[in-house]
C-alpha positions in Angstrom: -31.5 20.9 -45.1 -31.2 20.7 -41.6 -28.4 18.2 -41.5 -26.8 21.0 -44.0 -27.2 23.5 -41.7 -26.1 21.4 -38.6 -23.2 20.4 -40.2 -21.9 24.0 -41.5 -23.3 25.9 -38.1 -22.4 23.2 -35.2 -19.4 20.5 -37.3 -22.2 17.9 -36.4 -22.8 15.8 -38.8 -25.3 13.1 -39.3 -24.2 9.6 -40.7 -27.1 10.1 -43.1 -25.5 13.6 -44.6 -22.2 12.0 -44.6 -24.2 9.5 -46.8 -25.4 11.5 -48.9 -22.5 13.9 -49.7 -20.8 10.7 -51.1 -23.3 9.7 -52.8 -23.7 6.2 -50.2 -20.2 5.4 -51.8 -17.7 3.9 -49.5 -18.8 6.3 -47.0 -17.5 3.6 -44.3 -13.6 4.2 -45.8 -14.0 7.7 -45.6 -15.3 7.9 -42.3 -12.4 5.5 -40.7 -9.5 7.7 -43.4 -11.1 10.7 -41.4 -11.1 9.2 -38.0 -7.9 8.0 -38.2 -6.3 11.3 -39.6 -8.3 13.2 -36.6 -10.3 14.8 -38.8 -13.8 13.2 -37.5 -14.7 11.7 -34.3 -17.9 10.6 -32.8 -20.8 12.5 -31.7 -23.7 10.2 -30.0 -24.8 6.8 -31.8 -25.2 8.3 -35.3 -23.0 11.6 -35.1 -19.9 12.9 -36.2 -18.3 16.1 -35.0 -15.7 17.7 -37.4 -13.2 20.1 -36.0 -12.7 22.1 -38.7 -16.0 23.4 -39.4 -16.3 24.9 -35.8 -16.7 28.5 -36.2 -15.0 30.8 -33.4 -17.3 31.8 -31.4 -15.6 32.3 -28.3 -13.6 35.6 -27.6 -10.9 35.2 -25.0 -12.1 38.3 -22.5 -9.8 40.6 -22.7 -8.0 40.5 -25.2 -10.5 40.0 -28.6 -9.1 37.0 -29.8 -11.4 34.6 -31.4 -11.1 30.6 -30.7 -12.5 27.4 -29.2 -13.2 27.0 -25.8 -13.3 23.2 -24.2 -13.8 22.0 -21.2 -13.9 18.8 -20.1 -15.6 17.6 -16.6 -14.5 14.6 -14.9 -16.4 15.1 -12.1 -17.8 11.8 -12.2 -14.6 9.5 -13.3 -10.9 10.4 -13.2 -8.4 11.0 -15.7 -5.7 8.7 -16.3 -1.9 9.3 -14.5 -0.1 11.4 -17.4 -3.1 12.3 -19.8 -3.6 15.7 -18.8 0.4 17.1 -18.5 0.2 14.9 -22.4 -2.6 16.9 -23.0 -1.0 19.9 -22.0 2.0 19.6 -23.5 0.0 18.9 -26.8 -1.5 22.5 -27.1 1.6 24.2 -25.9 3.9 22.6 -28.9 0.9 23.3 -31.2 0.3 26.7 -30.6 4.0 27.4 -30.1 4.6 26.1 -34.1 5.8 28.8 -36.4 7.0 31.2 -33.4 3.2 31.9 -33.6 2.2 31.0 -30.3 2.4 32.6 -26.4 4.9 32.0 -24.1 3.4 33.9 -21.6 0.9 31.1 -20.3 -1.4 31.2 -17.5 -1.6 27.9 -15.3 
C-alpha cells in the first residue's frame, strides 16, 4: 500500500512495486524500454522516479498557472561547458511546440 501510494502521490517508485505490477515478469526490459524512452530514471539505490505521475503542485506566483518547479544546485561541482544553454534551449523548443508556449521569457 505504501509503495501504491508513493508511487501515485510522489512518481517514486520502488523496484519491488515495479515488481509487482508486472507480475516479476521481465520487469528488467521494462525498466531499461522506460529508461531509455525517458520515461523512468533513477531515484537512490532501489528507486525510480517517473515524470508523468508528478502532480502540479507548484503555482507560478502570479499568474495561477500550475507546473513543476526544478532546481538544480551545483554548489558543490560544476556543470559542464554547453549543458545548461542545451538545457535551456531544450525547454524553450518544448514549451514553444504547438504555438502553445511563451515568448515572453524571463532570464
Amino acid at each position: 500500500k505504501n509503495d501504491a501510494r508513493m508511487t501515485y502521490e510522489k512518481g517514486l517508485a520502488s523496484r519491488d512495486f515495479l515488481e509487482y505490477i508486472w507480475k516479476g515478469e521481465q520487469e528488467e526490459f521494462f525498466i531499461d524500454l522506460m529508461k531509455r524512452t525517458m520515461l523512468l530514471s533513477e531515484w537512490g539505490r532501489e528507486s525510480f522516479i517517473i515524470p508523468s505521475l508528478l502532480r502540479d503542485t507548484y503555482v507560478i506566483p502570479g499568474t495561477g498557472i500550475p507546473g513543476h518547479r526544478c532546481i538544480y544546485d551545483f554548489s558543490s561541482g560544476f556543470l559542464p561547458d554547453g549543458v545548461f544553454q542545451r538545457l535551456l534551449c531544450l525547454c524553450v523548443e518544448l514549451s514553444s511546440r504547438n504555438g502553445n508556449g511563451n515568448t515572453d521569457l524571463k532570464l
